[in-house]
Structures are given as structure tokens and as C-alpha cells.
N, C-alpha and C positions, 0 to 999 in steps of 0.2 A: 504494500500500500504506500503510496507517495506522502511524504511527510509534509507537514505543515507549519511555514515560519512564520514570521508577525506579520509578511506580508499577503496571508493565503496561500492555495492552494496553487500549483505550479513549480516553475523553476527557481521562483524566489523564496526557496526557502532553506534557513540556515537554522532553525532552533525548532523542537516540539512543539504543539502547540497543543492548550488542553482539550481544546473544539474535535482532537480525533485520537483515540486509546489504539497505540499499534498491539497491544499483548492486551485482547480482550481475553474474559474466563475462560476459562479448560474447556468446558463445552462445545462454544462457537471455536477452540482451534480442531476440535474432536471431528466436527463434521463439516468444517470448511474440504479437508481434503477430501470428501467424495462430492462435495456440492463447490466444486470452484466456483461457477457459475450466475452463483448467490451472493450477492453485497451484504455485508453488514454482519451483525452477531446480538441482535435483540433478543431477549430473553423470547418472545411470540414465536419470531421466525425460526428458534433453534427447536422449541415444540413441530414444528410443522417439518425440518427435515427430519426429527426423527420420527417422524409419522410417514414422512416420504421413505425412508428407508426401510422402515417394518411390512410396510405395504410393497414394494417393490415386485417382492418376489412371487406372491400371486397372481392368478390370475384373472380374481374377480375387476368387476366395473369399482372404476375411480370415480364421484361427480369430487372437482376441483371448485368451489364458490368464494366469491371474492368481489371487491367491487374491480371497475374497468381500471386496466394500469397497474395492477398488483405484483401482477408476472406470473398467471397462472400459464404461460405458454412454457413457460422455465421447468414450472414442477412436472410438466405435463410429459416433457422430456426428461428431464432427469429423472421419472420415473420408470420411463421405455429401458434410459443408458442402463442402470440398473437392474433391472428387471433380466428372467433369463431369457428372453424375447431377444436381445440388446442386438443379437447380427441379425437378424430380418428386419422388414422395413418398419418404419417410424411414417407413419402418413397425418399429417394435419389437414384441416378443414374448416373453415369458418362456415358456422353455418349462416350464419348474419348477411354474410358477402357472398349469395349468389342469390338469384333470384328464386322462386322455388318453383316456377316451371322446371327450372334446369337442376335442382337439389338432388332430385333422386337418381336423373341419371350421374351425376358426379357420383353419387356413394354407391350404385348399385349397378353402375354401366348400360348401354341399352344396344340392339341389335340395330341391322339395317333398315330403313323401315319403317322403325317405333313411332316416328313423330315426323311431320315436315322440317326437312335441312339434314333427316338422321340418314346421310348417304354413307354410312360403314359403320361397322360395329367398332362399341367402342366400351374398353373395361373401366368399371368402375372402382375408388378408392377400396373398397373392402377387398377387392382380388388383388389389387395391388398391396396389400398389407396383410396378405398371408404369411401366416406364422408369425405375425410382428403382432405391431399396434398401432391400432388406428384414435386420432382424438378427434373430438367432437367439439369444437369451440360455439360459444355461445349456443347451446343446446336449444336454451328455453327458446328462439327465434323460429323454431324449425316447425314447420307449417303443422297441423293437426295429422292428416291424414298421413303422412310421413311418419311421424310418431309410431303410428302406431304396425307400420311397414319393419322401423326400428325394433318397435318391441317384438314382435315374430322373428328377427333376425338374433336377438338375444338369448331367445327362447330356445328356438329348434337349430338353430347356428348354420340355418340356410336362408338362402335367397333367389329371385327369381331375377332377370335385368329386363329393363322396360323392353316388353314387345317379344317376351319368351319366354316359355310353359317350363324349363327346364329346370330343375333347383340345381343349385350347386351349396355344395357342401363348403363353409369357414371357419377355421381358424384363427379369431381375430380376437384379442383381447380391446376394450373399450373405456378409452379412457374420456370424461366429457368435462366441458366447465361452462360456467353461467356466472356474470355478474347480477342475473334475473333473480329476485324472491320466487322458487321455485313453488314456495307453499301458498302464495297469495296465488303464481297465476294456476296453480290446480282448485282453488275455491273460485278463479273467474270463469273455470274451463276453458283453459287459452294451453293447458301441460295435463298429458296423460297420468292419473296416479300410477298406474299400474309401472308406467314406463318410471314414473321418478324412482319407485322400491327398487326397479332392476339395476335403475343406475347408481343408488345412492348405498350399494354395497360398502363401499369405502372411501367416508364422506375425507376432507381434507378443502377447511378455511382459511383462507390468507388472510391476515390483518393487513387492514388500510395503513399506509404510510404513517396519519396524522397516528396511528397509535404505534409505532417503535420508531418514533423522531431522532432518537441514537443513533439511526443507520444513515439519516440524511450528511452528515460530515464525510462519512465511508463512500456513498453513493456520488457525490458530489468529488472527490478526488477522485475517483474511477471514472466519471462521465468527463469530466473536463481533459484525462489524460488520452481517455479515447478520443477527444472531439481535436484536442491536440493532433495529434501523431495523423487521424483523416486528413485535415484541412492543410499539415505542410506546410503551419506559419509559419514564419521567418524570425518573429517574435510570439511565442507562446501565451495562449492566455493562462492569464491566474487567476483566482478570487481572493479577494479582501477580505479577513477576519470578520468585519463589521457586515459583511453579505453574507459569510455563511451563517451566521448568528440569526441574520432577519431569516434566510433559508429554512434554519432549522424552528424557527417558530410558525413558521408559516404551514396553513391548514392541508394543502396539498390535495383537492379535491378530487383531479387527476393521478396522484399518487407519482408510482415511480417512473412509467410512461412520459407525464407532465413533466417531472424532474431533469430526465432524459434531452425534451424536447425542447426546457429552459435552456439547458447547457449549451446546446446546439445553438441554438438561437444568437445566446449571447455570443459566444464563439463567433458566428460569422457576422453579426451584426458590430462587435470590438474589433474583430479583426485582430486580436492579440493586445499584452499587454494586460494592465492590472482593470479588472471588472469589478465595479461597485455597488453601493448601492445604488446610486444614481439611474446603472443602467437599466436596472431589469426593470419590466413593462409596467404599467400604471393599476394592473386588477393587483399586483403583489406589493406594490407600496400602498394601493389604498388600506391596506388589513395591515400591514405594517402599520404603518399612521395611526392608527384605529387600535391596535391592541394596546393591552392593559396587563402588565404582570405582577400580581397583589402578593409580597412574600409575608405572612407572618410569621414572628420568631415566637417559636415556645418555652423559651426555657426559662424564662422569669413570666409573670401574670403581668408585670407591667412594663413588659418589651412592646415598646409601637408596633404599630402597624405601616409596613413600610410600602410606600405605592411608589414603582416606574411605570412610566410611560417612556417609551421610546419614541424617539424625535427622526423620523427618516420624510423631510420633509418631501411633499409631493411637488412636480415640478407644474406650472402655471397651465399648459396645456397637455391634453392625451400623445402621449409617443406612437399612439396611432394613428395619422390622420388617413383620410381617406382613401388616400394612393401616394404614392412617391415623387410621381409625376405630374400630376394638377389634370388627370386624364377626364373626371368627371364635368370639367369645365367649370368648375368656382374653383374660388379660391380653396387653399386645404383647410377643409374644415377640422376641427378638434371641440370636444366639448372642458367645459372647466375643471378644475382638478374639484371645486366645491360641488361637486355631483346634485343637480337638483334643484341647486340655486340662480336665479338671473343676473347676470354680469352687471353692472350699472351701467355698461356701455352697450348694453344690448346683445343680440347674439344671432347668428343664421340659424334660423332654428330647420330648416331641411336638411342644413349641412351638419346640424350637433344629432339629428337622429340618426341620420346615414353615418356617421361618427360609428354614434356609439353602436348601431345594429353591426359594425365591419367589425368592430371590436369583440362585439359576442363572439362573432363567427368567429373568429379567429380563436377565439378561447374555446369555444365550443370541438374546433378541430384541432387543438392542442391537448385538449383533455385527453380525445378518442384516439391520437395517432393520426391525426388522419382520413378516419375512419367516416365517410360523408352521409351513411347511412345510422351509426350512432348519432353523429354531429346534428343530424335532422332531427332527432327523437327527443335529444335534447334542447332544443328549439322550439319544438313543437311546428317544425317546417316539413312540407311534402321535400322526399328528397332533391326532386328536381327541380322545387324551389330553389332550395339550398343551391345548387347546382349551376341555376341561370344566374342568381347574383353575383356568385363568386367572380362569374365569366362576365357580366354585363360590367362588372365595375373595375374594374382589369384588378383584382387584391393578388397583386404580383408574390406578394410571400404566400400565397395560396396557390399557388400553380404548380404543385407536383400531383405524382402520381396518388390516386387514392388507395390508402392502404388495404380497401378493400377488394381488390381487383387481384 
């Protein structure tokens, strides 16, 4: 793990710093070496590898639950590497990111024929992850009547491919994950019960970030050294003490995803060089700004009560505006750091809403990865809403690939 001097994380560092324990307990060094893969040594996440590892070796259903950004993709693998499956294939699947016309043939392949455009046969994810394991990401997504295609596959450990009487006999171990409340949506009838008991043989929770905030130090010098050594600066970024500090108090809704995608961001937005507080985006200083950390001392009855508030002043307008380039044809609009409040000079008010809706989005697809199909749900936007804004208003930091594809 790359140490940390007074000047943060990066190259510049000459002394320990207390913001990161390089000799965490026995435990987290016990099962770092079969989970390299895993940041950090929180008392939570050392419960959950060795859950990961007790379970490994079976071959019952895994349901992985967790909010989005957790890294149930991580356990989900590190459960296959382990497991005695480990030299057959390893197949993942979102079930979220395909449409569910096209769902079933993805996991169960279909014949020539099956469907208009099906000109050859074509095998699906579960033949290809013979003798392995196949994961099932975002489960709860996966349309009803599929479900229940799934549960007969769990059951008699056959299947049929669209457009053919023929069963074929698998071998697949099945591992699934859902950031979904799987037991509300079986009370809405949106999730099969029968199908949740087959899966939830060997249940495995991830804690959300905001609860083992110890790892964000860990996390944060490993994403910064990776985003290093990618981008091939010429001057490395670092972080400032006084940023991982706000970092590590910060809620993290998007979790380690979010974290991830901070890093990144900052990285090519500094372009190298010491990262403050100053730079990170305006949804992270406003909660900065805004928290309150009340320490009571107990060891006398008449020890004060001692209140910080931390001072990470916000800067006058959003570091979002609405494009880089003045593409919408106003001026760049921004709305005020006093959220809610009217300027005494007045304000554009098309251009402070178009603001701040560019701003959701953007957090919205930073939460998800990416992911423009979460990103909508969390908006409460049809996808291709989402879809034509992005494009209509050129949000140039928006213009990669969707991670759901």
C-alpha cells in the first residue's frame, strides 16, 4: 500500500500518516492473501471474506445483496477463483443491460429460426459455462416469465434454447446478486418466491461504504495509484490530507464505484499535481459545508461539549456548468452555491435549471458507473429520455460508452 506524507497521497510522501494503518489486525492480513482483490481490512468486510471462503467450495446458489457500487462483481469472482469450478469458465451477465426480448436467448441460446434476424444458431451463456459458473447480476431486473424458465433450470438442471424441443443437460453452479429488496419486490409480485429460496441458499451482504469509512484512506491510495500509472502523467496526482479527511467523512451514496469514479475524474480533470479540496465537485462540498461533528468527552460529568464544524468553503458558482463550450447558446449557466436562494442580482432561471438537471445526470451516472439504465431509475427518467438529453446538450464528460452494453 503506498504511504502517506503530510502532503497526501502520491509521490509526495516522506513520513506516515495516521489517515492510513499499513499493519492492520491479524485478521484483514489472514485473508488479504486469498482476496488481493479487496481494498481495505474493516472489521464488516473481513466477516464477508470469510463467508466468501467457507462458501466457496460448494456448490449451492450464492444471492450476493448489497447496494449498487459495493463490488458484489468482486465477491462474485472471487468466489468462482476459489471454488473447485476455478479452471472452467467464469461467465457474467447483467441482467439489467439487455433488453428482455433478447434475455433468454443470451442465457439459454436459440436455434435458427427462433425469432426474426435468428439466421444461425446461437449458444447461450449457460453452455458456455459448463462445468464453471455462471453469475447472474442484478437478478431482481429479470423479467417474470424468465424467472420462472430460471427456476426449472435450477431445479431439473436442464434447459431447452429458444425454438427447440430438445433438453440439454447443465452443469452450472449459480451465483446471483441484486442491489433490489428482494422481499418487498416478492410482496409486489415483480420476484418469484419460489425462485428467491433456490437462490438464496447462501445468502452473502456487502456493507455500504458509509459503514466501514476505515477503508476509504486504503481505497483512495489504491485508486489514485491506478489512475496514476493509466493516464502517464508526467507529474502524478496526489491528495491533500485535508481531502482525504473530507473523503473519509463523506456519505458515499454510490459507494466504492462512486469512489472509483471520483478518483478518475479528479485525475484527469488536475491533470496531476496536489488535488484539494477545492477541486472535487460541488454535490461533495455541499455535505462537507453542511456536516457537523458533535465529540462528547466522558470522562468527567463536567467535560463540555465540544462542536466542529468544518469550514470547506463552497466556491460562488457550480463547477458544473452546462457545457465547456457555451454549445447551448447562453451564456454558461451555473446555479449559486446558496442552493434555493435568489441572487440579489437576479438569475437565468432556464439556464440555473438546465444547471442543475446536467448536474443530477451526471451524479446520477456516476453513482451507477455509467450504467444509463440505473441512471434512469434513479431519475425517475424513461431511458431514452435520459439518452436524448445527454446527446441534445452535447455533456461532453458524458460521452462514453455505456457500461451497460
Amino acid at each position: 500500500m503506498r504511504t502517506l506524507g503530510p502532503n497526501g497521497f502520491g509521490n509526495k510522501s516522506t513520513e506516515q500518516s495516521f489517515l492510513l494503518d499499513e499493519r492492520p489486525n491479524g485478521i484483514a492480513d489472514h485473508w488479504r492473501q486469498y482476496f488481493p482483490e479487496v481494498i481495505g481490512h474493516a472489521k464488516s468486510m473481513m466477516t464477508v471474506l470469510e463467508t466468501v471462503a467457507k462458501v466457496a467450495r460448494s456448490d449451492s446458489s450464492v444471492l450476493i445483496l448489497g447496494e449498487s457500487g459495493t463490488g458484489k462483481e468482486l465477491i462474485a469472482a472471487a468466489l468462482h477463483r476459489l471454488s473447485n469450478r476455478s479452471v472452467r469458465p467464469y461467465v457474467p451477465l447483467n441482467c439489467s443491460a439487455i433488453p428482455d426480448t433478447l434475455l433468454e436467448s443470451e442465457l439459454f441460446g436459440h436455434e435458427k429460426g427462433a425469432f426474426t434476424g435468428a439466421d444461425k444458431r446461437v449458444i447461450g451463456k449457460f453452455q458456455f459455462a459448463e462445468g464453471g459458473t455462471i453469475f447472474l447480476d442484478e437478478i431482481g431486473d429479470m423479467p417474470p416469465l424468465l424467472q420462472a424458465k430460471l427456476l426449472r433450470v435450477l431445479q431439473d438442471k436442464k434447459f431447452a434454447s429458444l425454438g427447440s424441443n430438445i433438453m440439454h443437460e447443465v452443469n452450472v453452479r449459480v451465483i446471483a446478486a441484486t442491489n433490489m429488496n428482494l422481499e418487498q419486490a416478492m410482496k409486489r409480485g415483480t420476484f418469484r418466491q419460489d425462485l428467491y429460496y433456490r437462490l438464496n441458499v447462501l445468502p452473502i451482504y456487502l456493507p455500504a461504504l458509509r459503514e466501514r469509512k476505515e477503508d476509504v484512506p486504503h481505497l483512495l491510495a489504491h485508486f489514485i495509484e491506478s489512475a496514476n500509472r493509466v493516464h502517464c502523467l508526467s507529474e502524478p496526482g496526489y491528495l491533500s490530507d485535508s481531502l482525504i479527511k473530507v473523503l473519509s467523512a463523506y456519505s458515499w451514496p454510490g459507494n466504492v464505484r462512486q469512489l472509483q469514479n471520483l478518483v478518475e475524474r479528479l485525475i484527469v480533470m488536475k491533470g496531476g499535481g496536489l488535488i484539494d479540496v477545492d477541486d472535487l465537485p460541488s454535490e461533495i462540498l455541499f455535505e462537507a459545508e453542511h456536516q457537523e461533528t458533535v465529540v462528547t468527552s466522558t470522562i468527567t460529568p463536567s467535560a463540555p461539549v465540544i462542536t466542529q464544524a468544518p469550514r470547506f468553503h463552497l466556491p460562488q458558482t457550480s463547477r458544473h456548468p452546462i457545457d465547456s463550450s457555451g454549445i447551448t447558446g447562453r451564456p454558461q449557466a451555473v446555479y449559486p452555491a446558496e442552493f434555493g436562494r435568489l441572487p440579489e442580482h437576479g438569475l437565468d432561471l432556464a439556464g440555473y435549471i438546465e444547471s442543475l438537471e446536467n448536474d443530477l445526470i451526471r451524479q446520477a451516472l456516476e453513482r451507477t458507473g455509467n450504467n444509463r439504465n440505473q441512471a434512469a431509475k434513479l431519475l425517475g427518467l424513461n431511458r431514452t429520455t435520459l439518452v436524448e438529453r445527454i446527446k441534445k446538450r452535447h455533456l461532453a464528460t458524458l460521452n462514453e460508452p455505456s457500461k451497460e452494453l
